[in-house]
C-alpha positions in Angstrom: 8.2 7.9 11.6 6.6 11.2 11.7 7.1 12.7 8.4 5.2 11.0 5.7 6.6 12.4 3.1 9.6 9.2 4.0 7.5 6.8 2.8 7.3 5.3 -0.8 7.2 3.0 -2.9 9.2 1.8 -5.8 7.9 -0.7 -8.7 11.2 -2.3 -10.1 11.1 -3.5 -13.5 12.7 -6.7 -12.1 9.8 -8.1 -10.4 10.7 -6.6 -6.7 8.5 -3.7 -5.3 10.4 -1.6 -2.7 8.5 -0.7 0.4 10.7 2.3 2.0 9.6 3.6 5.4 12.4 6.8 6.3 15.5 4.7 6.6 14.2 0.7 6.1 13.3 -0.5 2.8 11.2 -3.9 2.5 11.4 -5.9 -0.6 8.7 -8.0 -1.6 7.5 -9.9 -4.8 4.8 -8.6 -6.4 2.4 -11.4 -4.9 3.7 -10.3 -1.7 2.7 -6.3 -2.0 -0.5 -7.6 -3.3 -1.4 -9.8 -0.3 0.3 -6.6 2.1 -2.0 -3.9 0.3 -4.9 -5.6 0.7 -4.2 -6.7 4.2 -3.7 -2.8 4.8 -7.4 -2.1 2.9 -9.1 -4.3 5.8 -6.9 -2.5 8.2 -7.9 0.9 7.1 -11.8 0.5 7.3 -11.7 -1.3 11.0 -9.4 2.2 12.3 -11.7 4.3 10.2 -14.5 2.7 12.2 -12.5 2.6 15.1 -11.8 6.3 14.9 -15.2 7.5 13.7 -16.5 5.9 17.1 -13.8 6.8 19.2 -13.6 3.0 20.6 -10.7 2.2 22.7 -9.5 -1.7 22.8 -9.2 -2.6 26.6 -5.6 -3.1 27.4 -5.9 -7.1 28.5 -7.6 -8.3 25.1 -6.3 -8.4 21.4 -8.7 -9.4 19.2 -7.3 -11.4 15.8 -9.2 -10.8 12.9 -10.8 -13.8 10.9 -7.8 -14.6 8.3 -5.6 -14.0 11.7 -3.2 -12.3 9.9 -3.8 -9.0 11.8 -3.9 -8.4 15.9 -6.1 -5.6 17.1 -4.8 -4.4 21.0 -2.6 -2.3 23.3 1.2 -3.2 22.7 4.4 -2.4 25.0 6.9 -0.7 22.6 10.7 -2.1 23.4 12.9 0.5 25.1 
């Protein structure tokens, strides 16, 4: 997704929040965005760093992060 202008996100009065990314929409729980946002947050500052530095991973390591809920390294997109 290129355009970031396809990316939103809806609060339902039901309970659900709707993640939509162009043409996929994710629903989740409220816990559930909770736990994704701030999962993103951590995300965020590591690339910030990561960009601000210019570090590249090496290619033949992936690095997990301490709640090993996120992988850091080079990944072969399916074709």
């Amino acid at each position: 997704m290129s355009n970031t202008d396809q990316f939103f996100v809806r609060v339902c009065g039901c309970g659900v929040v709707h993640l939509s990314f162009g043409c996929a929409t994710i629903n989740v729980s409220s816990k559930t965005a909770i736990a994704i946002t701030e999962t993103l947050k951590e995300v965020t500052l590591e690339l910030r760093r990561k960009l601000d530095s210019m570090e590249q991973l090496n290619e033949d390591t992936a690095a997990i992060d301490s709640n090993g809920n996120v992988v850091y390294g080079n990944f072969q997109l399916n074709k």
